[in-house]
N, C-alpha and C positions, 0 to 999 in steps of 0.2 A: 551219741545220736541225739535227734533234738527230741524234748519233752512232747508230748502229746499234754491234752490238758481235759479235765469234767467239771460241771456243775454239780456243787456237793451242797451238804448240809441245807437243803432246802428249810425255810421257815415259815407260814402264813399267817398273819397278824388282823387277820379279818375280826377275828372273836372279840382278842381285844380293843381295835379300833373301834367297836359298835359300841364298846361295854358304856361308855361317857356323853353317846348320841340319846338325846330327850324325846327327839323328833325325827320320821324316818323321811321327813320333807329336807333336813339338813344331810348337807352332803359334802364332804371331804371334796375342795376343788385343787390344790396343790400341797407339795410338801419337799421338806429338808432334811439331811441328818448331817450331824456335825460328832465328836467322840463324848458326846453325853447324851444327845439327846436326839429325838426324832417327834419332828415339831409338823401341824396339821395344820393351813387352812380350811375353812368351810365357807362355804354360802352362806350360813347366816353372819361373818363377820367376823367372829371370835377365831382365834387360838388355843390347838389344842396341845398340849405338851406330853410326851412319853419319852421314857428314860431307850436306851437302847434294844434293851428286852421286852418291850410293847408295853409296860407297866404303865399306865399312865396318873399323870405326876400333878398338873395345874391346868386351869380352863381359862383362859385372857376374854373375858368379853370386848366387842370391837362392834359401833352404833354407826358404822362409815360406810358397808356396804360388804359386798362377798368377796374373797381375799383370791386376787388373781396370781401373784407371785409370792414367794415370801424368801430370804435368805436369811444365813443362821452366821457372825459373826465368827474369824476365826479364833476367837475365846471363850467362846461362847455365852458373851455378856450383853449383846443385843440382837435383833433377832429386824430384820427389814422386811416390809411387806409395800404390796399395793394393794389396792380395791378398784372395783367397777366405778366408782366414783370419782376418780381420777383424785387420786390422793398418795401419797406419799405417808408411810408413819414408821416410824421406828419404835419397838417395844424394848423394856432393859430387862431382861430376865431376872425374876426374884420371884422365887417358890414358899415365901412365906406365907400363912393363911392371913396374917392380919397386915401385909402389907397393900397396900393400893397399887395395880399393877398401873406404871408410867406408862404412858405410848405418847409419844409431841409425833404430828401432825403438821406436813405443807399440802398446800391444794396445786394442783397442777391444773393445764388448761381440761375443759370437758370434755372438749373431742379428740384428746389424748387418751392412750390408755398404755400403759407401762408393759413391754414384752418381756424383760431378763431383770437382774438383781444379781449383781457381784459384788463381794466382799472384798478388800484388801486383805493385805494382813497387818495391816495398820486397825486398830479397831475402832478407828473413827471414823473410818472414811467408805464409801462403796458409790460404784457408780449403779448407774441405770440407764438402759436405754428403752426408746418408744415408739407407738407407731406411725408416726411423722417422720423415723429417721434421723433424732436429738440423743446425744449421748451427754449423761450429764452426772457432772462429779458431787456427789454429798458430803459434807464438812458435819462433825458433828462438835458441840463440844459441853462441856461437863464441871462441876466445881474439882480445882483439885482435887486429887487423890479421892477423887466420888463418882462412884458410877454414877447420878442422878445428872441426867440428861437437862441442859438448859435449854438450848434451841440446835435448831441443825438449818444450813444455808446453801443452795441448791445454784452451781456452777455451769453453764454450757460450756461444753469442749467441741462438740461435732454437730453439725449438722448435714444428714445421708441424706439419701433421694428415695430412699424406701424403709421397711422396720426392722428396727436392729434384731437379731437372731441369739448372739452368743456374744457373752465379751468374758474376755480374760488376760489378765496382768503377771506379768513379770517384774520386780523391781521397777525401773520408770518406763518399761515398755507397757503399753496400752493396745490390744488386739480388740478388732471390733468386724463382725460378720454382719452383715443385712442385708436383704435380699437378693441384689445384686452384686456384690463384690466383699474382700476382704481390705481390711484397711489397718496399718501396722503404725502406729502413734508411736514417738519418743516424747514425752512428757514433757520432761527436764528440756529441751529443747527445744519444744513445742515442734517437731517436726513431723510429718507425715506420710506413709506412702500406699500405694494400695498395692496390693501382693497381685500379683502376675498380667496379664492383659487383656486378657478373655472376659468379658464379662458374662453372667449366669440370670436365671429367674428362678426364684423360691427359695425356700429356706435352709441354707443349708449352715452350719457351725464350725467354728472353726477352734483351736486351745493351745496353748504353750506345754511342750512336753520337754519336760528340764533333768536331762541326766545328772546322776550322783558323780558319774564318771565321766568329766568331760573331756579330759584329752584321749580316753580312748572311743568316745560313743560322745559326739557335741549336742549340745541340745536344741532341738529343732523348735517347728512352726507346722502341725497337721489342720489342713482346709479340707472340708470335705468339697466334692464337686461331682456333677452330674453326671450318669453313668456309673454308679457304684466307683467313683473313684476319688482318691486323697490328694492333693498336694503338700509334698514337703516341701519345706522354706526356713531356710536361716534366716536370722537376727537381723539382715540387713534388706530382709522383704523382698530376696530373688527366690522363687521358684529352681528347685535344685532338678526333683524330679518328681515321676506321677507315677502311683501306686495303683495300680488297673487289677479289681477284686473282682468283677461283673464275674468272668469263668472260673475263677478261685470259687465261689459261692455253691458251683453247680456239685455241692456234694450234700450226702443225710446230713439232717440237722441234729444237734447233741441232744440225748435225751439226761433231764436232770435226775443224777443219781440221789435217790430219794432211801436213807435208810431203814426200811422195812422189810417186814417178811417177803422175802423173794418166791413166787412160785415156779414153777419149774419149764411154765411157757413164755418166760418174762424174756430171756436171753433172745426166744427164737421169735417172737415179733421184731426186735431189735433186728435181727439180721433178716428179716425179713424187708425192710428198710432200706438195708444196703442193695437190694437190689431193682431198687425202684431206679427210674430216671429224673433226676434233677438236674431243673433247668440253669443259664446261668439266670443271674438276678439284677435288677435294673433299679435302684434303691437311690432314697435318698435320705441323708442324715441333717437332721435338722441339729443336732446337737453331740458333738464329740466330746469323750475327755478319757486325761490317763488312770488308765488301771493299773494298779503297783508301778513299780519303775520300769516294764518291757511294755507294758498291750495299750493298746486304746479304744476304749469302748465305745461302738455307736447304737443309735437304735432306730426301728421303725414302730410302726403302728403293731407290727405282725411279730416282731421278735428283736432280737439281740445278737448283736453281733460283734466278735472281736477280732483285732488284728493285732498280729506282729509286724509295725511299721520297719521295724529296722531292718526283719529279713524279707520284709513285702510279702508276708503271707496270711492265710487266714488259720486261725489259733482254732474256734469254735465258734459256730451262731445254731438259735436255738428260737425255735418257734411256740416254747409251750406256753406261752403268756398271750393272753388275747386283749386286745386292745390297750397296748399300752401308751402310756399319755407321758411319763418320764421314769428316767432312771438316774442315780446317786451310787456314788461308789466311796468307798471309805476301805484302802488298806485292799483286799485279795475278796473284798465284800461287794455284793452290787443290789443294790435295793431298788424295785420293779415298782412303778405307780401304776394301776391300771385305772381307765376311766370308769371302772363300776366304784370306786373308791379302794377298792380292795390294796394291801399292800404284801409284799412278798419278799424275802431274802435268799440269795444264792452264795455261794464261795466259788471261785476259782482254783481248783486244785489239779498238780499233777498226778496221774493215771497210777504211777506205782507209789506215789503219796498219798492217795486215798485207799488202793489197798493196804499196805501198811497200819492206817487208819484203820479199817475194816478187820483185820487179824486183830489189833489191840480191842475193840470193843467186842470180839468173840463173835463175829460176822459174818461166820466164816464161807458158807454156802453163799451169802450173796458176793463176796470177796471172786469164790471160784466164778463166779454168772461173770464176773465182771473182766477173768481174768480169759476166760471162753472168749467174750468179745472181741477182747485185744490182742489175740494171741501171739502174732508176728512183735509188737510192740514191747511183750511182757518178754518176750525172749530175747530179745534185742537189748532190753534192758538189764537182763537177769544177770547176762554176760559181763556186763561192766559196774553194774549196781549190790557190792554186797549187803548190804541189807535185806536184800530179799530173799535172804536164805532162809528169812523168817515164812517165807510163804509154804518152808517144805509141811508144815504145820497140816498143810490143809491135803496132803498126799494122804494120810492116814484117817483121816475122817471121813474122805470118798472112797476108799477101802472099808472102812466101819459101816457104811451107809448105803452099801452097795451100788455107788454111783461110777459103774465101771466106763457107758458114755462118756460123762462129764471128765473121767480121769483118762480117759486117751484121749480126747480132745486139748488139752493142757500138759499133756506129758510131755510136749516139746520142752514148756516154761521149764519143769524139775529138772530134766536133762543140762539145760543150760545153768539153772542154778546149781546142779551138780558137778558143772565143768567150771565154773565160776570158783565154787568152793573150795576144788580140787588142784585146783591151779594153784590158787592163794598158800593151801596147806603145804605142797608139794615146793615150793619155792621157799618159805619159812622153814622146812626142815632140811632140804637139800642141795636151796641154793641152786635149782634149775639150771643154771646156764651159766659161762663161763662170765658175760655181764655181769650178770646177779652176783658169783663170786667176788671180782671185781670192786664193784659197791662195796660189797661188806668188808671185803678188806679193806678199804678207805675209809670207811664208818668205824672199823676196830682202831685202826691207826689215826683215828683223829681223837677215839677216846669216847665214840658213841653205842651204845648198847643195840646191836639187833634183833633180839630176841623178840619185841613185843612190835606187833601192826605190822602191816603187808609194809611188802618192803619195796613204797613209792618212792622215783626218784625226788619227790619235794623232799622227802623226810630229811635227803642230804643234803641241798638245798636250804633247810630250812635251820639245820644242826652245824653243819660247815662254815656258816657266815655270822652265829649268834654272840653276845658277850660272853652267855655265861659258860662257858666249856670248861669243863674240872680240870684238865692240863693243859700246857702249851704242846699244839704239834710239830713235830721235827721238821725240817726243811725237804726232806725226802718223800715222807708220806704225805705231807701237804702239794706236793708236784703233783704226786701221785694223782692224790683227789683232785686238782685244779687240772689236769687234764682228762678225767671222766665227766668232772660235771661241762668242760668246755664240747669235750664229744656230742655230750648230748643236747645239751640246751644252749649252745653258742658263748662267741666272748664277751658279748655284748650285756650279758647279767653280770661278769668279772667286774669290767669297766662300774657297771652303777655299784656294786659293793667295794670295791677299791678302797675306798677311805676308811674300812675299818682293818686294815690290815695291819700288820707288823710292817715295820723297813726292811727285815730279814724277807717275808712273804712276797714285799709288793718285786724285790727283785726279782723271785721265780716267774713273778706275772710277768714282769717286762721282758722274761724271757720265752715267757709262751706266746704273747700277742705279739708281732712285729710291730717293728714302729710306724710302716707304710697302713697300717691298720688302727694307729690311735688319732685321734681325734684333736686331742689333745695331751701338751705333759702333765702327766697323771697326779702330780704334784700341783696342776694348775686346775686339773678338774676336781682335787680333793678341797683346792681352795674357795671358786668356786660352788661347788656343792654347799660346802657348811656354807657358804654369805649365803646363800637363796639368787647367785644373780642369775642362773640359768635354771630352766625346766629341766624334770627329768628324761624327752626326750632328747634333748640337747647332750645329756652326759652321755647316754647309752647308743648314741650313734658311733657307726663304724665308718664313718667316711667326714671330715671335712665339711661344714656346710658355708659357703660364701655370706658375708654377712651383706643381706640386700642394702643396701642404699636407698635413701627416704629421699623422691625425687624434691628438687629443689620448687618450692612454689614462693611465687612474687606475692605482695600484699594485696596488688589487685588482683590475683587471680584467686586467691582467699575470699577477698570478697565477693568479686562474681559469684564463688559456688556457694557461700553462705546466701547471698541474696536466690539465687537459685533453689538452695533447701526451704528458703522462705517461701518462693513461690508454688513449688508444690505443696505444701503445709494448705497456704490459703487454697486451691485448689482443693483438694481434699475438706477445711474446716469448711469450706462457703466463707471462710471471713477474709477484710482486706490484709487484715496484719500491718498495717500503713505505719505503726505507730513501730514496728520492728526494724523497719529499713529507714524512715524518716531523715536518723539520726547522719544517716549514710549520705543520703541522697543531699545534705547540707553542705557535706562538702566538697562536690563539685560544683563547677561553671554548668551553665546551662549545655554550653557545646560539650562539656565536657562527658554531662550524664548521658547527652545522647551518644555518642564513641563508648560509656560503658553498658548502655542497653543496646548496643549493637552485637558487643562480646557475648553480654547475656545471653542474647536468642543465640545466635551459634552456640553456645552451652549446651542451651538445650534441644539443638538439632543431632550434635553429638550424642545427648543422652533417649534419642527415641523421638522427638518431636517433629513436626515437621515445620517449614519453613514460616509459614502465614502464623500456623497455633504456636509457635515460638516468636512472633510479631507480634499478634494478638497481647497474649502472656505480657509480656514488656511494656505495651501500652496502656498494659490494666494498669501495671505497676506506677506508673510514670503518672497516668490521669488521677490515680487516686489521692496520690501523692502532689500533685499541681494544684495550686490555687489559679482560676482563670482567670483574674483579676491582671495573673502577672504576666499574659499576653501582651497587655499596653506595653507592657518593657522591654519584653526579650526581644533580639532579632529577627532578620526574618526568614534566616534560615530555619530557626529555631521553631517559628510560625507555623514554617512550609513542615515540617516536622512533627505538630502538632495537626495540623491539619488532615495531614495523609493518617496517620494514626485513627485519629475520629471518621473519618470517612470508612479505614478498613473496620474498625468495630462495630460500624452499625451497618456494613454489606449484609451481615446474613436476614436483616429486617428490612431489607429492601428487597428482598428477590423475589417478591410478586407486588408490582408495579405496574399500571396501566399507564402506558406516554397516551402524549399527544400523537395524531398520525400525521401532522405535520413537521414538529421540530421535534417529537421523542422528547419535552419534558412532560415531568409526573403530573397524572390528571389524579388517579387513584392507588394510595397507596395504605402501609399500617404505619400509624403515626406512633408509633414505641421508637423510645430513642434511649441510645446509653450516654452517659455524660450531655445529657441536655441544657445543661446549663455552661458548660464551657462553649460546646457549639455556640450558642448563643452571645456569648465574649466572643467570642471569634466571628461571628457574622459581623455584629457591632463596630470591630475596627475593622474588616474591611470597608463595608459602609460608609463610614467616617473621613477615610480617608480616599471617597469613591471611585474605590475598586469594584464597582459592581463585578463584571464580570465573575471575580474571585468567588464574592458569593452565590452567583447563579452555580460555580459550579458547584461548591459544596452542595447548593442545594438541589440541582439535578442528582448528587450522589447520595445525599440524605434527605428526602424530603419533608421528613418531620419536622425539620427547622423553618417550612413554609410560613409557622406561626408568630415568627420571628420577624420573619420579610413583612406579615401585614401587617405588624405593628410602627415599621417603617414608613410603608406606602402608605398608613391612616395619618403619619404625622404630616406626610407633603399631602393630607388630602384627594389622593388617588384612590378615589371608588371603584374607577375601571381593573385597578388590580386588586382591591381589596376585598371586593364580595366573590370572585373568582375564588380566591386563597382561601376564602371562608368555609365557602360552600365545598369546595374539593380537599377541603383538610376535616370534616365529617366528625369535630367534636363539637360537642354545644356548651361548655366553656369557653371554646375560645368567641362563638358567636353572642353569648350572654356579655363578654369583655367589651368583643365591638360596635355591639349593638346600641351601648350607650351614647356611641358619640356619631348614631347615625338619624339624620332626620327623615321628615316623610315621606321626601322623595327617594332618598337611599332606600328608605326600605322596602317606595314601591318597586324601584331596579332590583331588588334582592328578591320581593316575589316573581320577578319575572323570570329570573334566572333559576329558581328553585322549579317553578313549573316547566321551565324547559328540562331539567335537572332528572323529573320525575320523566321523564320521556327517553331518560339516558341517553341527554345530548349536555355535553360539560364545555366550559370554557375553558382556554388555555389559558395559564398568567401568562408564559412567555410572550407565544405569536397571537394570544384574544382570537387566535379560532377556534371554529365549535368542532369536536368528536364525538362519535358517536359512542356508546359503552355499553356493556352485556347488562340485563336487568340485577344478575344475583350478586352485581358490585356495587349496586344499591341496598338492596330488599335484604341482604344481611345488616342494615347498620342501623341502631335505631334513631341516628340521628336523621335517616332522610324519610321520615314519617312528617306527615302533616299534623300532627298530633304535637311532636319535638316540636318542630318549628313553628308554629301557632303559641304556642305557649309561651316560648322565647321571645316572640315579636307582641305578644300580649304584655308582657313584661314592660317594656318602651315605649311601646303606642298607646295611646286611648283604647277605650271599646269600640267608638263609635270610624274611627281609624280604621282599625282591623279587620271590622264586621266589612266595610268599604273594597278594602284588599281583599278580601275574601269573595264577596258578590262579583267583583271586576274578573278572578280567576275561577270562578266556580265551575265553568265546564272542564275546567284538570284537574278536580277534585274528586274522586269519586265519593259516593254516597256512604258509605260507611267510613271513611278515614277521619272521622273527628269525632271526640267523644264528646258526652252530656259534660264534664268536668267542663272543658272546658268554656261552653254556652253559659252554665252558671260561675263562671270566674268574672267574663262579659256583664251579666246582671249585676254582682257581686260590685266590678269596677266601674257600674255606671255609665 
C-alpha cells in the first residue's frame, strides 16, 4: 500500500537567530541553507552566518544597503547576494577572525532590482534574474588554485516582458519562469523555447526534477499554473500533461508532530478536524522545488504544500506557519522563512517511520495518540510491514496504565500485527503451502540455507543468480528452480541474467523459453550485454523490436530547421542573432535565399504558426541581415520582394490612419517605422529611376516614409507638397530639418496652413484637397501646439519676422497658447 507521510522533528531557531541582533530595528529580510550552513540577510546590509544547528558562527558587515536576495554556492565557498541598491556582490566565505571578509561588487542599473539568485554547480558561475525581465549569467574568476576572488563579469542571456520568478539548470539546460510564461534555454545551443501556449499573469515558479532512475521514472520539467495546478514537461519543452490539485487540497491539513508530553485531549481535537468541511483551494505557487527524489514542494503565504507528481496526488499540506515569505529544503528537511524574521525546521517522515522512531525514544503514549489517528493505515501496514512487531511494546503499557479506551481503539493494529507475525512464523517452520515447499526445495538443491529470514521469493532471486555459491548445481535441480522462479516472476529476468550461466545451464534455458519468445541468440544478447551496445531494456524484451529507421534528411532541409531553431531563440532572447545565420545566408543567390525563406515560413506553419507570423519571422530574418545599400543591385524581382516584406512589417503601425476623403491617402498617421532606413533605399531607387507611382504606393502602405518624399519634393523646390508632408507627418525634427532651407514667404504659407491645421482642416499631398479631421488627431500631439511651432520658426526667422507672422494670424491664436519663454527668446533674439 502507498505510504502516508507527517511532519516530524519540529525545530524553532527564533532564540538563536536574536542571540547576534544589536538592534531590534535590524531585521533578517532573506535567507539560505546549503549542508554547512544557514546564512541570513538583514536590513541593515550585513551577513549573518549559522552552522546548521542555529549556532552562529561570523557576521559579514555589507555598507551597500539591505540584502534582498542572497544564494549559498554549491560548495559552499561563496555565498551571492543583492541589495536595494541595485548591486550585485559576491562574498567568499572565510570564518577566520583575523581574516578580512572579501565581497567584489558590480552596480546594476537603479531602477532594477534583482528577483532570484541561482547557483550552478559550477562554483563560478550563477545566474540572476530582475525586475525588467533580464536573465543574466555571472562569470566569476580567481588566482589559481585560490579561492580569492579577482573580479566577476556580468553576461545577458534573456531579455522577458515581465520579472523573472524562478530559474533552474540542468547541465546546459537553462529554465526560466516570469510572470507570464516559462521559457526552456539550451545553452550550448543557444536555443530557446517557451513551455506550452497559454499564457499566465503572476508569479508562478517553475524547477527541473531529475530522477536517479531514468529508464524507469524519466526526468521531467514541473510549472506551476493557475488554478492550483502543475504542468509536467519533458526536456524537449512539450507539455505532456496537467496535474489538477484544486479538489485534491479539499481535505484536514497535517498537524506537525511535535515531540512532547502528549495529553490525552490532543488525539481528539485532531479528529475533531477531520470532521470539518474543507474547501477545494485556489492557490498559487510562486516558487516550486524537489523534495528528496519523489515530492515537490510548493508554498503560499498561508502554508505548505506537497505533491506526489508522479502518482498526481497530494502527499500533505499544512497550514501551521503564518506568513511565510520562503521555504529551503535540504535532503527529507524543509526550512520555513516567515516574515516576522522567525525561522523553523520540519522532516518529512513516513507515519509507521515515525512511530518506529517514537518506540525507540520511549514515546510510547504519544506513539499510541498517534497510532489512534491512523488506524486504518497502521493496520494496513502492520500486514505487510514486519517491523512493526516492535509496536506490540505499547499493548502492555495501556494494560499497565489502564488505558483500556486507547487499547480497543488500536486493537485492530495488534490483531494485524499478530497475523503478520504469525504468518511469517508458521511458514519458517512449516513451510505453509505446497509453493513455499517448492521454494525450499530449490533453495536446498541449489545449496542455499533456509533457515534464517522470511522466505521472500527475492531471496531466490537474489541466491539463484550470484557467483559466490559453495557448489555447482546439478542440471536437474537447476530446471527445477528455473521453472519456479519463471512461474513467478516471468522469463524476462532469465533473459537479463543469461550471461552468467554455465553452457550446461543456458541449454535448460533454451529449453524452457521458446525460440518464437527470444528476442535474440542468446549468445548474441550475451555479447552484446558485456559490449554495453544495447540498454537493459533491450535485453529483457520478450518480443523483437523493429529497429526504427532515421528518416533520411537533405542538407537543405537541415538547414531550414536549424535556421528555424535560430528563429525561435531570437524570439524568445529579444536578440537578432544575425551574426548566427549570416554565415548561411552568404551562400546563396539572392533568388535563391528567397526560394529558402519561403521553405522556412512553411516550417514554421507546420510547426504551429500561422501563415502572415511565419512571413513576418522570415522577413525579420532576411531585413536584419540585408544591407540596403544592396537594393541598387539586386533584381527586381528580388525588389518586388523586398518591398512587399516592408510594407507587411509595418501593417500593424498603420492601422489607425486617417485618409483623405477624397483619394484615401494618409493625412494622419503614427510615424513608427521598422527598417526605416532600408524603406528609404527603396524609395530612393524608385525615385531615381521615376517610378513615382512605385513610391506613392509604398507610401500610401507605409506612411512613415512621408519624411523621405519631402526630402525629394524640397530638392525640386515643391513647397506645394512640402509643407503638406511636414505638417501631416507631426514631428518637429523633421520640421527643424526643413525649416532651414525655407524662406519668408515659405514660412508665411506654412503659417497659413498650420492655422487652417488648428481648425482640423489638413491638406492632402496627393489630390492638394482640404479634409476635415476630429480635434483629438491633433490635441494629442505636442507637435500641433503653438508653442512647438513658434519656437521652431523662431529658430529661422528673425524676431521681428515672427512677431509679423504672428500679429497677421493672431485671431487663430487663442490667448493662452504661447508662453512668456517664448516672448523673452524674441527680446533675447532682438
Amino acid at each position: 500500500m502507498a505510504d502516508e507521510y507527517c511532519l516530524t522533528n519540529f525545530i524553532d531557531f527564533s532564540l538563536s537567530l536574536s542571540l547576534p541582533l544589536k538592534h531590534n530595528r535590524i531585521k533578517y529580510t532573506c535567507f539560505d541553507i546549503s549542508d554547512s550552513y544557514i546564512i541570513f540577510g538583514a536590513s541593515s546590509g550585513s551577513l549573518y552566518l549559522f552552522n546548521r544547528n542555529g549556532k552562529f558562527l561570523h557576521l559579514i558587515p555589507n555598507k551597500h544597503g539591505a540584502i534582498t536576495n542572497l544564494s549559498i554556492s554549491a560548495n559552499n565557498k561563496y555565498v551571492a547576494f543583492s541589495t536595494q541598491r541595485s548591486l550585485i556582490c559576491v562574498y567568499v566565505v572565510n570564518l577566520s577572525a583575523q581574516a578580512t571578509p572579501q565581497v567584489i561588487v558590480t552596480h546594476l542599473d537603479q531602477s532594477v532590482q534583482v528577483s532570484c539568485i541561482h547557483w550552478t554547480q559550477d562554483e563560478k558561475q550563477f545566474y540572476y534574474g530582475d525586475s525588467r525581465g533580464q536573465v543574466n549569467l555571472v562569470l566569476l574568476s580567481s588566482f589559481i588554485g585560490h579561492s580569492l576572488l579577482l573580479n566577476m563579469t556580468v553576461h545577458p542571456l534573456l531579455y522577458l516582458d515581465s520579472p523573472i520568478v524562478q530559474i533552474d539548470d540542468f547541465e546546459s539546460l537553462l529554465l526560466v519562469s516570469n510572470c507570464t510564461k516559462c521559457i526552456l534555454c539550451n545553452t550550448e545551443y543557444e536555443e530557446y523555447k517557451q513551455i506550452g501556449n497559454r499564457p499566465r499573469d503572476g508569479a508562478y515558479g517553475a524547477c527541473f526534477f531529475i530522477s536517479p532512475h531514468e529508464s524507469v521514472q524519466p526526468s521531467r520539467i514541473y510549472c506551476a499554473r493557475p488554478g492550483t495546478r502543475i504542468w509536467e514537461v519533458d526536456f524537449e519543452g512539450e507539455v505532456i500533461l496537467t496535474h489538477q490539485f484544486k479538489t485534491a487540497l479539499a481535505t484536514a491539513p497535517a498537524k506537525i508532530q511535535k515531540t512532547t508530553n502528549v495529553d490525552n485531549n490532543a488525539d481528539e481535537l485532531d479528529s475533531n478536524d477531520e470532521l470539518l468541511d474543507y474547501q477545494p483551494q485556489q492557490l498559487q505557487f510562486s516558487r516550486v522545488q524537489r523534495l528528496s527524489h519523489d515530492f515537490l514542494l510548493a508554498y503560499t503565504e498561508l502554508g505548505l504544500y506537497i505533491f506526489d507528481v508522479r502518482n498526481s496526488s497530494v502527499v500533505l499540506w499544512c497550514n501551521q506557519f503564518e506568513r511565510i515569505l520562503d521555504c529551503r529544503v535540504s535532503g527529507m528537511e524543509i526550512f520555513v522563512f516567515t516574515q516576522t524574521g522567525s525561522l523553523y525546521s520540519v522532516q518529512l517522515q513516513t507515519l509507521h517511520g515515525y512511530s518506529i522512531t517514537l518506540m525507540h525514544q520511549s514515546k510510547l503514549l504519544q506513539c499510541a495518540n498517534l497510532l489512534r489517528q491512523h488506524v486504518k493505515y497502521f493496520a494496513d501496514k502492520a500486514r505487510e510491514n514486519y517491523e512493526l512487531k516492535l509496536l506490540n511494546q505499547l499493548k502492555q503499557l495501556l494494560i499497565e496504565r489502564q488505558e483500556y479506551e486507547l487499547l480497543n481503539d488500536i486493537s485492530v493494529i495488534f490483531d494485524a500485527i499478530a497475523q503478520c507475525t504469525g504468518t511469517a512464523l508458521d511458514t519458517q517452520s512449516s513451510g505453509g503451502s505446497s509453493a513455499a515447499t517448492e521454494r525450499s526445495g530449490s533453495m536446498r538443491a541449489i545449496g542455499v540455507s533456509t533457515t534464517k529470514g522470511p522466505p521472500k521469493g527475492v531471496y531466490v532471486l537474489e541466491n539463484a543468480f550470484c557467483d559466490n555459491l559453495k557448489q555447482q548445481p546439478k542440471s536437474g535441480h537447476f530446471k527445477d528452480a528455473l521453472l519456479t522462479v519463471t512461474g513467478k516472476f516471468g522469463k524476462n529476468i532469465i533473459k537479463y541474467k543469461f550471461n552468467i550461466f554455465a553452457e550446461e545451464q543456458q541449454q535448460l534455458v533454451r529449453e524452457l523459453i521458446p525460440a518464437s519468445e527470444r528476442s535474440l541468440p542468446f549468445k548474441d544478447i550475451k555479447a552484446r550485454y558485456e559490449s554495453g551496445d544495447v540498454g537493459e531494456e533491450e535485453i529483457v524484451s520478450r518480443c523483437k523490436r523493429p529497429t526504427p529507421q532515421a528518416p533520411h534528411i537533405s542538407p537543405e532541409e537541415k538547414t531550414i530547421y536549424n535556421l528555424y531553431l535560430i528563429c525561435k531563440s531570437a524570439k524568445f532572447s529579444r536578440t537578432h542573432c544575425v551574426e548566427r545565420y549570416r554565415a548561411v545566408f552568404d551562400e546563396y543567390a539572392a533568388s535563391e535565399l528567397i526560394a529558402l525563406m519561403g521553405k522556412l515560413a512553411q516550417l514554421m506553419v507546420e510547426h504551429g504558426d500561422g501563415q502572415e507570423q511565419a512571413e513576418r519571422n522570415c522577413y525579420e530574418m532576411y531585413f536584419n541581415y540585408l544591407n540596403p545599400e544592396l537594393i541598387w543591385e539586386v533584381d527586381d524581382s528580388t525588389r518586388d520582394y523586398i518591398a512587399s516584406g516592408f510594407v507587411l512589417l509595418n501593417a500593424p503601425q498603420c492601422m489607425e490612419i486617417v485618409r483623405c476623403d477624397h483619394c484615401a491617402f494618409p493625412l494622419r498617421f503614427d510615424n513608427a517605422c521598422q527598417y526605416h532606413e532600408l524603406g528609404a533605399v527603396l524609395l530612393r531607387y524608385f525615385w531615381s529611376r521615376n517610378e513615382q507611382l512605385k513610391c506613392f504606393d509604398v507610401v500610401q502602405a507605409v506612411p512613415a516614409l512621408l519624411d523621405v518624399l519631402a526630402k525629394f519634393y524640397l530638392a525640386e523646390q515643391n513647397l506645394d507638397k512640402v509643407i503638406p508632408i511636414v505638417l501631416n507627418y507631426g514631428q518637429p525634427e523633421l520640421l527643424l530639418d526643413v525649416g532651414r532651407q525655407l524662406n519668408v514667404s515659405a514660412w508665411a504659407r506654412c503659417f497659413e496652413q498650420f492655422a487652417e491645421l488648428q481648425r482640423g482642416r489638413l491638406i492632402c499631398v496627393n489630390c492638394e484637397c482640404v479634409s476635415s479631421v476630429e480635434q483629438d488627431q491633433l490635441t494629442r500631439h505636442f507637435f500641433y501646439t503653438w508653442n512647438c511651432f513658434l519656437n521652431i520658426a523662431l529658430d529661422h526667422l528673425t524676431a521681428s519676422d515672427t512677431l509679423s507672422l504672428i500679429f497677421k494670424w493672431s485671431s487663430y491664436i487663442p490667448n493662452d497658447a504661447i508662453d512668456r519663454e517664448f516672448y523673452s527668446r524674441c527680446l533675447i533674439k532682438g
